[in-house]
DRENDRENDO-238777 format. One record per residue (C-alpha): residue number from 1; x, y, z. Coordinates in nm, 2 decimals. Example, Ala and Ser with C-alpha at 12.3 -4.5 7.8 and 13.67 -1.06 7.14 Angstrom:
BEGIN
+------+--------+--------+--------+
: tido :      X :      Y :      Z :
+------+--------+--------+--------+
:    1 :   1.23 :  -0.45 :   0.78 :
:    2 :   1.37 :  -0.11 :   0.71 :
+------+--------+--------+--------+
REM end
This chain:
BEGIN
+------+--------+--------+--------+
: tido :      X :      Y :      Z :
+------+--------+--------+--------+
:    1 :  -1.39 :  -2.19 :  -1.37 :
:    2 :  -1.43 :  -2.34 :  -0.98 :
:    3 :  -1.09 :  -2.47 :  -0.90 :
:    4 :  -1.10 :  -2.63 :  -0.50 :
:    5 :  -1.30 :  -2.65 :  -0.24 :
:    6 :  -1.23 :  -2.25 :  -0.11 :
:    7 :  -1.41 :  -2.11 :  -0.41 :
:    8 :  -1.10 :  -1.96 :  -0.57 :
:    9 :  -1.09 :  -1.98 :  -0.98 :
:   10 :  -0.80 :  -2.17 :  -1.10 :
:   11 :  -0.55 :  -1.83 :  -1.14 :
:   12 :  -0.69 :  -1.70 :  -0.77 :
:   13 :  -0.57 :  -2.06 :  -0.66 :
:   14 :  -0.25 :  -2.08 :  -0.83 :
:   15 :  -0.14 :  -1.73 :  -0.73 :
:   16 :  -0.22 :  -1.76 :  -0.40 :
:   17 :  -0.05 :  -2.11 :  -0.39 :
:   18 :   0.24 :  -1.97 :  -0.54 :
:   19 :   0.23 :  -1.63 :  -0.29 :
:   20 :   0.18 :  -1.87 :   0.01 :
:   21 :   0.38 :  -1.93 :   0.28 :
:   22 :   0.69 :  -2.24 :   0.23 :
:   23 :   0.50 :  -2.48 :   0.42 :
:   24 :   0.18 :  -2.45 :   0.23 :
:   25 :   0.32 :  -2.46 :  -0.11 :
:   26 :   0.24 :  -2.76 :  -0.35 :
:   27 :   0.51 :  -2.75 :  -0.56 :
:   28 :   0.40 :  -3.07 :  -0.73 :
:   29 :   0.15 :  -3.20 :  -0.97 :
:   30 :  -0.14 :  -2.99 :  -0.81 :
:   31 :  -0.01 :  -2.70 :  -0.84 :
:   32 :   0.13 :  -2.81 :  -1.25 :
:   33 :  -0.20 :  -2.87 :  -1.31 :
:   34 :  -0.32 :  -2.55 :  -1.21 :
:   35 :  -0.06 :  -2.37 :  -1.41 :
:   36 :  -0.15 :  -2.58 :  -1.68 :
:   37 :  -0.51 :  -2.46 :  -1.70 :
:   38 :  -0.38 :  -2.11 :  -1.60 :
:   39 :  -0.49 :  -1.80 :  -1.79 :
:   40 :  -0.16 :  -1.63 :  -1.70 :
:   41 :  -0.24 :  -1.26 :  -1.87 :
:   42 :  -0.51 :  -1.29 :  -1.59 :
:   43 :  -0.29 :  -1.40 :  -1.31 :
:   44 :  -0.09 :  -1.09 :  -1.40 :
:   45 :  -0.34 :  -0.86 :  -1.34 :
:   46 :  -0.47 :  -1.02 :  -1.03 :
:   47 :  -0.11 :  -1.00 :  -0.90 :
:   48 :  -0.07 :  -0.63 :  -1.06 :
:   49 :   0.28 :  -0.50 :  -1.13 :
:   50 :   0.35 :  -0.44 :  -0.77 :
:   51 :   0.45 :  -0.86 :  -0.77 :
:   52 :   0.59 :  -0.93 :  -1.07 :
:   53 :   0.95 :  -0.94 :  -0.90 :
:   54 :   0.82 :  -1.21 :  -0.59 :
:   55 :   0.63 :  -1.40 :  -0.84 :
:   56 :   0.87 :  -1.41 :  -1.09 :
:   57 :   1.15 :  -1.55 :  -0.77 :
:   58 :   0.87 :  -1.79 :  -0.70 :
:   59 :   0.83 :  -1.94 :  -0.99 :
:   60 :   1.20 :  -2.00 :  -0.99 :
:   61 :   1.24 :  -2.14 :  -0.72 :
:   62 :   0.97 :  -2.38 :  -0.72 :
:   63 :   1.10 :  -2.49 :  -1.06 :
:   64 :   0.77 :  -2.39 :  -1.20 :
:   65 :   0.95 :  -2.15 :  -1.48 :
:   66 :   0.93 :  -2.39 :  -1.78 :
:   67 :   0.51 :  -2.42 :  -1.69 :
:   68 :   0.50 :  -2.04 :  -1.73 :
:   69 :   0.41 :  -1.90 :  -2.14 :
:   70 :   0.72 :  -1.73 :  -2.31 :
:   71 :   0.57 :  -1.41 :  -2.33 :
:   72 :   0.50 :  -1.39 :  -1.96 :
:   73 :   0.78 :  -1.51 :  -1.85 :
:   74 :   0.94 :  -1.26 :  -2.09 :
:   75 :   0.72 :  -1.01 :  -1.86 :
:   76 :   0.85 :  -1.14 :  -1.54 :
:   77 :   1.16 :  -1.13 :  -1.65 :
:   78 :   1.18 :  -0.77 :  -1.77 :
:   79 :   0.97 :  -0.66 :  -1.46 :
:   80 :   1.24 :  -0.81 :  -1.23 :
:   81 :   1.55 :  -0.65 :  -1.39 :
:   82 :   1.38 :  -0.35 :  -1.44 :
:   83 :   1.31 :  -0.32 :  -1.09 :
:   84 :   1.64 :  -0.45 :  -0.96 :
:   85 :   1.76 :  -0.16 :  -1.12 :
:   86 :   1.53 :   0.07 :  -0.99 :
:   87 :   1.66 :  -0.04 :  -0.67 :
:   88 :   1.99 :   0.05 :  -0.71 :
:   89 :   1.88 :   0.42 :  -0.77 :
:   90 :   1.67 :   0.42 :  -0.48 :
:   91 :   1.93 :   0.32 :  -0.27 :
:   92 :   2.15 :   0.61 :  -0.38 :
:   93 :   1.85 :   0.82 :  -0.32 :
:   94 :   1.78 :   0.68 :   0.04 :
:   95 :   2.17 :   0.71 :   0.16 :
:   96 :   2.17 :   1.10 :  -0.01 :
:   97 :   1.83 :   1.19 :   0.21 :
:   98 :   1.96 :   1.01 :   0.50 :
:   99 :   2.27 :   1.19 :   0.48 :
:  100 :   2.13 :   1.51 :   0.42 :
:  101 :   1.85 :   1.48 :   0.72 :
:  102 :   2.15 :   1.36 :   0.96 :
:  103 :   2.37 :   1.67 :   0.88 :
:  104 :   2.04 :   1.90 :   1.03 :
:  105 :   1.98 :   1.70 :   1.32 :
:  106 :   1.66 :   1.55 :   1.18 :
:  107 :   1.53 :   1.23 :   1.34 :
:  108 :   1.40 :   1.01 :   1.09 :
:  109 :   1.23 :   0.63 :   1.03 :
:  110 :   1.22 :   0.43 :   0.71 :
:  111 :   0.88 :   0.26 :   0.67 :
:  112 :   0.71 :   0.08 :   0.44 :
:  113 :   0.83 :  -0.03 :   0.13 :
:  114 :   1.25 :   0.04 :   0.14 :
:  115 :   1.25 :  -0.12 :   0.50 :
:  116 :   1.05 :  -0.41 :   0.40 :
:  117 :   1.24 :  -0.48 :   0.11 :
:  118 :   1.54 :  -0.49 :   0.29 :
:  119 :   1.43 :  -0.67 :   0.61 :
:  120 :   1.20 :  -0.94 :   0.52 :
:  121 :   1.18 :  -0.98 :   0.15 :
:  122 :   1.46 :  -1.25 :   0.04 :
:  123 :   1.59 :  -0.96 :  -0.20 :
:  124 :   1.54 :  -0.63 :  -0.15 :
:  125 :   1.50 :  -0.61 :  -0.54 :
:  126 :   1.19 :  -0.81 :  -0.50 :
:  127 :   0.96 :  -0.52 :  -0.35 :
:  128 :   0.88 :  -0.27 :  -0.58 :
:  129 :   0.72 :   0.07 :  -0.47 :
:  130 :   0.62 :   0.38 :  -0.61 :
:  131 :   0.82 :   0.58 :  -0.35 :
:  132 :   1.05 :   0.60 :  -0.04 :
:  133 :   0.86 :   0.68 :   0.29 :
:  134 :   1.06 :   0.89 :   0.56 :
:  135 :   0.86 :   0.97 :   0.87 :
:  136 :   1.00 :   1.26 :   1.05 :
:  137 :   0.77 :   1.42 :   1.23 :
:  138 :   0.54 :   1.70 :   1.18 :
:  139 :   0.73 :   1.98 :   1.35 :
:  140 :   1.04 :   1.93 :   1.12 :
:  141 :   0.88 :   1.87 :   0.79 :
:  142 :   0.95 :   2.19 :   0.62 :
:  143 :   1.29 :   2.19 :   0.80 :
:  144 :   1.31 :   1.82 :   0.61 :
:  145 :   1.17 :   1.89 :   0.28 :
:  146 :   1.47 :   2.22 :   0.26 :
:  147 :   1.73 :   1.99 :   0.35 :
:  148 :   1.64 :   1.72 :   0.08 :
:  149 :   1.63 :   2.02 :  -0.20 :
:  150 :   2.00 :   2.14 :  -0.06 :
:  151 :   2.09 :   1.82 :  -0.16 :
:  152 :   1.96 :   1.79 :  -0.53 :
:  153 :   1.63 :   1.68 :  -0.47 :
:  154 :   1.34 :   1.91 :  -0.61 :
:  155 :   0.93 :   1.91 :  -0.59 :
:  156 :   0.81 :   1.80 :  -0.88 :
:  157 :   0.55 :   1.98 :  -1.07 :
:  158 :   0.25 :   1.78 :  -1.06 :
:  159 :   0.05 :   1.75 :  -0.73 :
:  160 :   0.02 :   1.39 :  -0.56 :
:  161 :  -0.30 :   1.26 :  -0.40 :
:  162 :  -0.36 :   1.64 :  -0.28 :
:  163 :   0.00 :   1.67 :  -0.14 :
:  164 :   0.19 :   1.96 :  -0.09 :
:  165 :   0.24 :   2.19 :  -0.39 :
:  166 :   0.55 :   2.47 :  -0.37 :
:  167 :   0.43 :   2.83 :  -0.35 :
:  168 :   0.11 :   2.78 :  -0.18 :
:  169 :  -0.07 :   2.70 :   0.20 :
:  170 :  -0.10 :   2.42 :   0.26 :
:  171 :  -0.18 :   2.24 :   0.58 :
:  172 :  -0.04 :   1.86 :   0.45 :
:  173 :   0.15 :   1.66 :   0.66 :
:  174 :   0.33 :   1.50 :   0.33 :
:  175 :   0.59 :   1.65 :   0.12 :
:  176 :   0.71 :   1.49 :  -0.18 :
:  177 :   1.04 :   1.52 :  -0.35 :
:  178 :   1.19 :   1.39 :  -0.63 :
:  179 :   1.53 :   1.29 :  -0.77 :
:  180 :   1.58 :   1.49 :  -1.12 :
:  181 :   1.66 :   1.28 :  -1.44 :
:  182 :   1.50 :   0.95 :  -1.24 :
:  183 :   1.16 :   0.78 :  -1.12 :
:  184 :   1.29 :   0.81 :  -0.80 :
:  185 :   1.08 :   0.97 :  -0.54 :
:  186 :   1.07 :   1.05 :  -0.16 :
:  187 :   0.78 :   1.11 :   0.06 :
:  188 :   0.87 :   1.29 :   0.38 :
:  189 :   0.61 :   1.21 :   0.59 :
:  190 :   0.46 :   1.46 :   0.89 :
:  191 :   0.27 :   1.20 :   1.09 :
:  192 :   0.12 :   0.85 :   0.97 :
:  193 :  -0.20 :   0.94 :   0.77 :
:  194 :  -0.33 :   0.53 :   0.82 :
:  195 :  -0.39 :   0.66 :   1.17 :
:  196 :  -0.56 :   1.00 :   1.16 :
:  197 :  -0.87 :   1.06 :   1.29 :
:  198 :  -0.81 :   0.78 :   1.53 :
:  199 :  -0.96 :   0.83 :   1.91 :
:  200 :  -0.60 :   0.89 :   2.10 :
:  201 :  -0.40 :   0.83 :   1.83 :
:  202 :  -0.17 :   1.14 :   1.95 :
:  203 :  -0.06 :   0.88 :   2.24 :
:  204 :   0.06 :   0.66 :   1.98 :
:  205 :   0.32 :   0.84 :   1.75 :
:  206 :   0.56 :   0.93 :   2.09 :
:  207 :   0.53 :   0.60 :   2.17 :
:  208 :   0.64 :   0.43 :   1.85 :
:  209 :   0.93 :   0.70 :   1.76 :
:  210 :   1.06 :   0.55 :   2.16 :
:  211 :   0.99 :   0.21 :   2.03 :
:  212 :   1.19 :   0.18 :   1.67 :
:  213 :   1.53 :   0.02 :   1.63 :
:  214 :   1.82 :   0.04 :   1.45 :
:  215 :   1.84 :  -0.16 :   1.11 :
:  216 :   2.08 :  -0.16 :   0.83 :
:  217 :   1.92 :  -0.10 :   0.46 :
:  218 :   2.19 :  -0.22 :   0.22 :
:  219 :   2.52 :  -0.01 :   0.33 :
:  220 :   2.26 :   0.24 :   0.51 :
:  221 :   2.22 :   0.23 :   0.90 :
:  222 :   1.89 :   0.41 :   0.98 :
:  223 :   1.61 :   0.35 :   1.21 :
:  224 :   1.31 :   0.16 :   1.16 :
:  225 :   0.95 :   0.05 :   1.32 :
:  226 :   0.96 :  -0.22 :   1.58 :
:  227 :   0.81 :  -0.48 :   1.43 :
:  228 :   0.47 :  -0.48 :   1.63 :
:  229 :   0.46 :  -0.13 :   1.51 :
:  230 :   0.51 :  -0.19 :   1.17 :
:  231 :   0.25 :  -0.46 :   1.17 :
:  232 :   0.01 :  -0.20 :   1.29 :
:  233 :   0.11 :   0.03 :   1.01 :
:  234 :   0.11 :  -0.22 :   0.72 :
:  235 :  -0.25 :  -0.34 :   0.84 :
:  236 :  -0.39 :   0.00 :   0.87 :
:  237 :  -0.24 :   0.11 :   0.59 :
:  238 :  -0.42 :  -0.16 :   0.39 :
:  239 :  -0.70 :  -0.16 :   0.58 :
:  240 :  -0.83 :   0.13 :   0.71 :
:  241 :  -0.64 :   0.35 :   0.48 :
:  242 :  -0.69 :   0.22 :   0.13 :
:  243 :  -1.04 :  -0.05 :   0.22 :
:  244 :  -0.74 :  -0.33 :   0.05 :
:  245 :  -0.74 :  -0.21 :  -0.31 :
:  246 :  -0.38 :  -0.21 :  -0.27 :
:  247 :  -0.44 :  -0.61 :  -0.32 :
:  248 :  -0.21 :  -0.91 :  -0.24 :
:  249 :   0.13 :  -0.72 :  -0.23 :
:  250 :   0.01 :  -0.57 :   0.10 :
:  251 :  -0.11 :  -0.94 :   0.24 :
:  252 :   0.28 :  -1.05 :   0.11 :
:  253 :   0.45 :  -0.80 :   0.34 :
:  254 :   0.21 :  -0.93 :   0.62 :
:  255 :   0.31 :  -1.26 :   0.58 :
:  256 :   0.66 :  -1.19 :   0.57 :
:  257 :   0.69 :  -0.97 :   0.84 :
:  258 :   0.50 :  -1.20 :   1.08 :
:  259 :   0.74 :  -1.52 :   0.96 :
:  260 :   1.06 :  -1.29 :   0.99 :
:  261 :   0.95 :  -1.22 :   1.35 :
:  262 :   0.76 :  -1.56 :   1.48 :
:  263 :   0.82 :  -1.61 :   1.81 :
:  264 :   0.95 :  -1.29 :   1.82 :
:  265 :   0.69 :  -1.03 :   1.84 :
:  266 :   0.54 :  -0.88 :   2.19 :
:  267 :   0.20 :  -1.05 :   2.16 :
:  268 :   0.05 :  -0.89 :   2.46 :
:  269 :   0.20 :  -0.54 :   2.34 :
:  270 :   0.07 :  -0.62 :   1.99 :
:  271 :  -0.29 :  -0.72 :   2.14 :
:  272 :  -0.34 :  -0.45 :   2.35 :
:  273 :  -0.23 :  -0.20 :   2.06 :
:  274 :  -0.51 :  -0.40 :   1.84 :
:  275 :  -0.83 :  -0.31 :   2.07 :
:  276 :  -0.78 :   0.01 :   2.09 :
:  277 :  -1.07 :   0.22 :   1.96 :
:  278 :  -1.13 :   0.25 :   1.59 :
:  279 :  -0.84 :   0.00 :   1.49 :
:  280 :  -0.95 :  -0.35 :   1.56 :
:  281 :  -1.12 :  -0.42 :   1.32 :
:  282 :  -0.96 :  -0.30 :   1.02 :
:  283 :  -0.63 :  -0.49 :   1.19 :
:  284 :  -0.81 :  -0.82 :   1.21 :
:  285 :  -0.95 :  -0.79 :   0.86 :
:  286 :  -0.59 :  -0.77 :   0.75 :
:  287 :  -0.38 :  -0.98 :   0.98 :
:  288 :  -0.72 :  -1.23 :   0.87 :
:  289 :  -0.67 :  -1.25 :   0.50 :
:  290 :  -0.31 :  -1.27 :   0.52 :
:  291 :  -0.38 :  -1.64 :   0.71 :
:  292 :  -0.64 :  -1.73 :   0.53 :
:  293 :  -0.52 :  -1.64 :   0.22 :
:  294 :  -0.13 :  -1.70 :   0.24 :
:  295 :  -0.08 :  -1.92 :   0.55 :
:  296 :   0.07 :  -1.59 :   0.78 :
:  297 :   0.16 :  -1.70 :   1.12 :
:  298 :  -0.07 :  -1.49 :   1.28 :
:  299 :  -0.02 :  -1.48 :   1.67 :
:  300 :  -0.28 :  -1.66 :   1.89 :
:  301 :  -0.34 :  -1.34 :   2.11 :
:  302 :  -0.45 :  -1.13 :   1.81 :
:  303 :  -0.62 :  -1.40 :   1.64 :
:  304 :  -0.83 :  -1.45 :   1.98 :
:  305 :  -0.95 :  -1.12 :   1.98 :
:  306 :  -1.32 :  -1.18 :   1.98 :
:  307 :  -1.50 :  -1.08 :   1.60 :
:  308 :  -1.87 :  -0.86 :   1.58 :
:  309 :  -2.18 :  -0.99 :   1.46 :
:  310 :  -2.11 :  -0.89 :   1.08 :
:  311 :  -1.70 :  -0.94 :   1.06 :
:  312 :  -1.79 :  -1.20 :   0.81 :
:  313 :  -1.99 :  -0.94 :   0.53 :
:  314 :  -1.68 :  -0.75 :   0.64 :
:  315 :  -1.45 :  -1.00 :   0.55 :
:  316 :  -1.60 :  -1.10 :   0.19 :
:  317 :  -1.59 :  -0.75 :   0.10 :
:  318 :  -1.22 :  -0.73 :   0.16 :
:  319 :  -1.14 :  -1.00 :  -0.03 :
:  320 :  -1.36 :  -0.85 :  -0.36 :
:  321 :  -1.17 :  -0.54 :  -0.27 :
:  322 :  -0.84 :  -0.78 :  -0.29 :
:  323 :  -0.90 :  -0.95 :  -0.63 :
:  324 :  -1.03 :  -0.59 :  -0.76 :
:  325 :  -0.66 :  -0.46 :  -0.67 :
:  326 :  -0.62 :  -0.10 :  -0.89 :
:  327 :  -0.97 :  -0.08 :  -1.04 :
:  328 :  -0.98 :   0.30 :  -0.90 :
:  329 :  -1.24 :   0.54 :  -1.06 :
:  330 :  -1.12 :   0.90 :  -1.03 :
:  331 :  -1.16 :   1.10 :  -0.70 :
:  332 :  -1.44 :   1.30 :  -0.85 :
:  333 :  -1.62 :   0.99 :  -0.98 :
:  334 :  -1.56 :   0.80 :  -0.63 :
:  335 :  -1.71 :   1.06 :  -0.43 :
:  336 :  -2.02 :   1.11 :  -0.63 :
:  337 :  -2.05 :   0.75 :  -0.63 :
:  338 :  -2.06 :   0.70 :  -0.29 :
:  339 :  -2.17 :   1.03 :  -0.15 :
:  340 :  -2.46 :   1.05 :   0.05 :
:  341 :  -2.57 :   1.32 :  -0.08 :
:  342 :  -2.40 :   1.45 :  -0.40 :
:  343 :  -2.52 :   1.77 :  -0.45 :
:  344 :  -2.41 :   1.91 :  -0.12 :
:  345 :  -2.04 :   1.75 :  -0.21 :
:  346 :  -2.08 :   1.93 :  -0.55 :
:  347 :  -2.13 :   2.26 :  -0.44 :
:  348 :  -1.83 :   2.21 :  -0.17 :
:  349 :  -1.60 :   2.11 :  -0.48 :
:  350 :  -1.64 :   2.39 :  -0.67 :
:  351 :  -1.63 :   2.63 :  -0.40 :
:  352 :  -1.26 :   2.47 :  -0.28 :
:  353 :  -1.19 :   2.65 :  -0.63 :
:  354 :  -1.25 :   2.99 :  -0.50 :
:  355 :  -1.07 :   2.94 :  -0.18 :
:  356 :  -0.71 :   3.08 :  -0.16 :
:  357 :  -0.48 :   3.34 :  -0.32 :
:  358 :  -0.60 :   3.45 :  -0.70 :
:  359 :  -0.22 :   3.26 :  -0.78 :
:  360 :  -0.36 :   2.96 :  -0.55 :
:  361 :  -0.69 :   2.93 :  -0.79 :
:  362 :  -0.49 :   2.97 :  -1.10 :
:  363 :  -0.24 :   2.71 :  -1.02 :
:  364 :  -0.52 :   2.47 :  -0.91 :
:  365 :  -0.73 :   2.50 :  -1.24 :
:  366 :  -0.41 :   2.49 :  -1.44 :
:  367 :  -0.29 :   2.15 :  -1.28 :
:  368 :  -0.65 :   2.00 :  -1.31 :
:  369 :  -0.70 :   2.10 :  -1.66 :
:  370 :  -0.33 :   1.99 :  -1.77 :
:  371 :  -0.29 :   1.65 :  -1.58 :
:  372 :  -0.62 :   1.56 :  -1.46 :
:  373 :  -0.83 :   1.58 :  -1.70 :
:  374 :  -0.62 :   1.49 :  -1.99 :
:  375 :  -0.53 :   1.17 :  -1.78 :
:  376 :  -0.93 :   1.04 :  -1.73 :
:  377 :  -0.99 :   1.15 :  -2.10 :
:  378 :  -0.69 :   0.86 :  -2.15 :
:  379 :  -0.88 :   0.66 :  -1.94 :
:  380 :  -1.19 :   0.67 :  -2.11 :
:  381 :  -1.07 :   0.60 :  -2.44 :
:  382 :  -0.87 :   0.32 :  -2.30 :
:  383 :  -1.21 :   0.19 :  -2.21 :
:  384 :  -1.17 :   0.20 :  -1.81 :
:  385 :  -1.43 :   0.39 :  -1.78 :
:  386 :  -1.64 :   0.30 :  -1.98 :
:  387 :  -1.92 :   0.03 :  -2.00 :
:  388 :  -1.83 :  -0.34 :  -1.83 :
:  389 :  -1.47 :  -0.15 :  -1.70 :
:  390 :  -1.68 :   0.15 :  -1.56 :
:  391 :  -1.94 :  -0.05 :  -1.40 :
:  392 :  -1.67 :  -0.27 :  -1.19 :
:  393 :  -1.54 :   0.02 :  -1.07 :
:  394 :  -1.82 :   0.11 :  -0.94 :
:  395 :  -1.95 :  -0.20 :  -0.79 :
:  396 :  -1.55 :  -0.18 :  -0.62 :
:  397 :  -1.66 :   0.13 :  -0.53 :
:  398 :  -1.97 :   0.16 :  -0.33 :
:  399 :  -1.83 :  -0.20 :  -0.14 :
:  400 :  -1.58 :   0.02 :  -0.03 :
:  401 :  -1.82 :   0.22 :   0.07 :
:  402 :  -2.00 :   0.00 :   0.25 :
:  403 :  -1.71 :  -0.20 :   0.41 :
:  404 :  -1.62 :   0.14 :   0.56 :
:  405 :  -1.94 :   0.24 :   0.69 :
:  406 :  -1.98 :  -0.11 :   0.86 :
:  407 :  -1.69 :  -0.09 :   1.05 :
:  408 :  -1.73 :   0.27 :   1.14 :
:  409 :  -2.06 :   0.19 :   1.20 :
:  410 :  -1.94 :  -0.06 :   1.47 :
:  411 :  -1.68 :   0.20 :   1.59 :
:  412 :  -1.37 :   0.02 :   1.40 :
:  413 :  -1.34 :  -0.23 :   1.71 :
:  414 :  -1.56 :  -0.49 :   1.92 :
+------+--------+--------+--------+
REM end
């Protein structure tokens, strides 16, 4: 079902109405009508869990509570207590890692998540996230990671994304931690993976380290990105990083990091950071959706930047990658969908097997066989990955794919 002249469906339209910035809201009988016609269990899982706090506040405050169904506001209602709750542990756990990284010496910047929540986001309660993000640098992350077990925290015993595992090499510039007895966890951070492999990034993380600034998170004063930098990192991260399957929750922090700043921001500093090689595009693609999409106040010298010859295929297959927020297939799936040539990628897999200490293989089988697998098996009976469910995936996929390999194919930039 068509709903307006942009092409959105009637829940794409109401969400991003009710997402948008204050002066583009229609908090009237447009948008009533559209939550009238609303399939809200769909609107949920466009949003995904990541926004059921923000929406939930929205709907609130735009007096649009009694148009929502009892069982989802029920939903958005749990999500938002349950979160706000979550919060207060986090908080605890970010003053107790803070603390312990001060008492070594160890420099250290808040990003993402636990300094959005607290700086632009009307209550800090409203921005979920799946862990804290510390950046401290890559000569003091094992110094770091020692300091945060001295003071209760503990690795956990499941790998994360390939992260660091205790008791074998590893060259990862993450290390994650966790708080017993909670869902708490922290992600020291060695150097800002949404930038590697970028042609003279190692000019850039001096730079932003000399450029952050002093922020208070709740009762806990810390350090954070200067807001030109965290743009840069939240568009990237998006971007470049995760080819926006991380969806709308990503194109909210956007939006409310450029209103908290408008007027603000060091546009020239911000532009000239922007055309740097390998970035540009993947920043514009961002910075893009989050206007077009939510009304951001984009600045006039980024939005000037001039766009290639197929920014616009670019741009349509970030926004499927948007509404298909979370439709992941597992690594091993991914890769053989949209390696180039599969066999060789194969043979490389199962060799990485073989590679390490008989102890290194042992523990690498073990964790495979006892959390991987037995989490895609769920999957598959959960029908995921399976028929229609497998075959979106898959489509979400090799557009990925191919989003990447056009703007890499342009050299990320103009």
């Amino acid at each position: 079902m068509r709903d307006g002249s942009a092409g959105y469906d009637t829940e794409q339209a109401l969400l991003l109405t009710l997402l948008g910035s204050e002066s583009s809201s229609q908090a009237g009988s447009e948008i009533r009508k559209l939550a009238a016609r609303a399939d809200w269990g769909r609107l949920l899982r466009l949003a995904t869990h990541a926004l059921t706090p923000y929406l939930a506040d929205r709907l609130e405050k735009l007096d649009l509570v009694a148009e929502v169904p009892t069982d989802v506001r029920e939903r958005l209602i749990t999500g938002r207590r349950a979160n706000g709750m979550i919060h207060l542990l986090r908080l605890h756990a970010l003053r107790s890692a803070l603390s312990a990284l001060g008492a070594q010496g160890i420099p250290v910047i808040v990003l993402k998540g636990m300094a959005l929540a607290h700086l632009v986001y009307p209550d800090p309660a409203l921005r979920p996230m799946q862990d804290i993000d510390l950046w401290v640098g890559p000569s003091r992350l094992d110094e770091a990671a020692a300091a945060l077990v001295g003071a209760g925290f503990r690795f956990p015993d499941r790998t994360y994304f390939g992260l660091f595992v205790p008791e074998t090499r590893s060259e990862a510039s993450e290390r994650l931690l966790e708080l017993p007895d909670s869902p708490i966890q922290i992600e020291l951070h060695g150097r800002l993976s949404s930038f590697d492999g970028l042609p003279g990034r190692g000019d850039l993380a001096p730079a932003m380290w000399a450029r952050t600034t002093a922020a208070r998170l709740g009762d806990v004063a810390t350090q954070v990105l200067s807001p030109e930098d965290l743009l840069l990192h939240l568009s990237l991260h998006l971007a470049r990083q995760h080819h926006f399957n991380i969806g709308l929750v990503a194109l909210v922090d956007i939006r409310l990091t450029l209103e908290k700043w408008k007027g603000r921001l060091n546009e020239s500093a911000l532009a000239s950071d922007c055309r740097r090689p390998g970035m540009t595009n993947w920043i514009l693609l961002a910075l893009d959706l989050a206007q077009r999409l939510l009304g951001a106040p984009v600045p006039t010298s980024v939005a000037a930047l001039p766009r290639p010859d197929a920014y616009e295929e670019m741009s349509d297959l970030a926004l499927e990658q948007i509404w298909g927020a979370g439709l992941l297939l597992p690594p091993l799936l991914e890769h053989l969908a949209t390696a180039h040539d599969r066999s060789a990628w194969f043979k490389r897999r199962i060799s990485s097997y073989f590679h390490g200490s008989p102890a290194e293989v042992v523990r690498r089988l073990r964790f495979d066989l006892t959390v991987k697998l037995p989490k895609y098996l769920g999957q598959w009976r959960r029908g995921e990955l399976s028929g229609p469910a497998l075959r979106e995936r898959l489509h979400l996929a090799r557009q990925r794919a191919r989003l990447e390999n056009l703007v890499q194919g342009d050299g990320g930039g103009v």
